[in-house]
C-alpha positions, 0 to 999 in steps of 0.5 A: 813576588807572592808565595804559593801556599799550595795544598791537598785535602780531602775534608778541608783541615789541610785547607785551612791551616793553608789558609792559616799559613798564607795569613800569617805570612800576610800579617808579616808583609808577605804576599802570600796566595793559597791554592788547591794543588790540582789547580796549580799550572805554573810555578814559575811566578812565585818567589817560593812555594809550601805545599800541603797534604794529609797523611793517610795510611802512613802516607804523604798524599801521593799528588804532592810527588806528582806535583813536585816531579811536574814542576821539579825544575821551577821548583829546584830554583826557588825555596820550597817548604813542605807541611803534613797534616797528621793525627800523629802529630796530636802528640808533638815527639821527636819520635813523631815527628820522625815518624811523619817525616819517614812517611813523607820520604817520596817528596824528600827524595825529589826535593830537599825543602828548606823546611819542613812542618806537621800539624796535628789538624786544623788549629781551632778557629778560636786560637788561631789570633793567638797562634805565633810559634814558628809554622815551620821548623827546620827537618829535626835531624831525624835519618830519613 
């Protein structure tokens, strides 16, 4: 079964680090399917779920809440991992990190995601072939 690499964007950066995911889980023998968040139906035929959004004033994108409220119980059966694009995390700090995390607590609060990851924009596109370190890292023990 395929994972659904699902995100939102407004000038494409969070599109393309789904694009980068989805890859990256290609190149591992993972099936793996990107999706804009507004054109997702059903969840039900993935075997897990990412999901995507920016962050805009101190905010994770509001649709992701809306999407895991729609779909929250396909959701609840299947793993489910979260990313947010922020310029915060042009710094990579605990303190960041926790930062963007207390900024995305709406989504948590509906859905524990197996993991959890933040980019601090796109990766340029030069650097991307040579990008391995893990795209998710497990919710850092920050107090939400």
């Amino acid at each position: 079964m395929t994972v659904l690499v699902a995100y939102k964007t407004f000038a494409g950066a969070t599109g393309e680090v789904a694009e980068f995911i989805a890859s990256v889980l290609r190149d591992e023998g993972i099936p793996a399917e990107v999706c804009p968040l507004r054109e997702v139906r059903d969840v039900r035929p993935y075997r897990a779920v990412i999901l995507g959004a920016p962050v805009r004033q101190f905010r994770w994108e509001p649709d992701v809440v809306k999407f895991l409220q729609r779909h929250r119980e396909a959701l609840s059966r299947m793993p489910v991992a979260y990313f947010a694009v922020c310029l915060t995390m042009k710094e990579d700090t605990e303190a960041n990190r926790c930062l963007v995390q207390s900024w995305m607590k709406p989504a948590f609060a509906l859905l524990q995601p197996v993991s959890e990851a933040d980019s601090g924009g796109k990766p340029p596109r030069a650097h991307w072939s040579k990008m391995r370190k893990p795209l998710v890292r497990v919710d850092s023990g920050c107090k939400l």
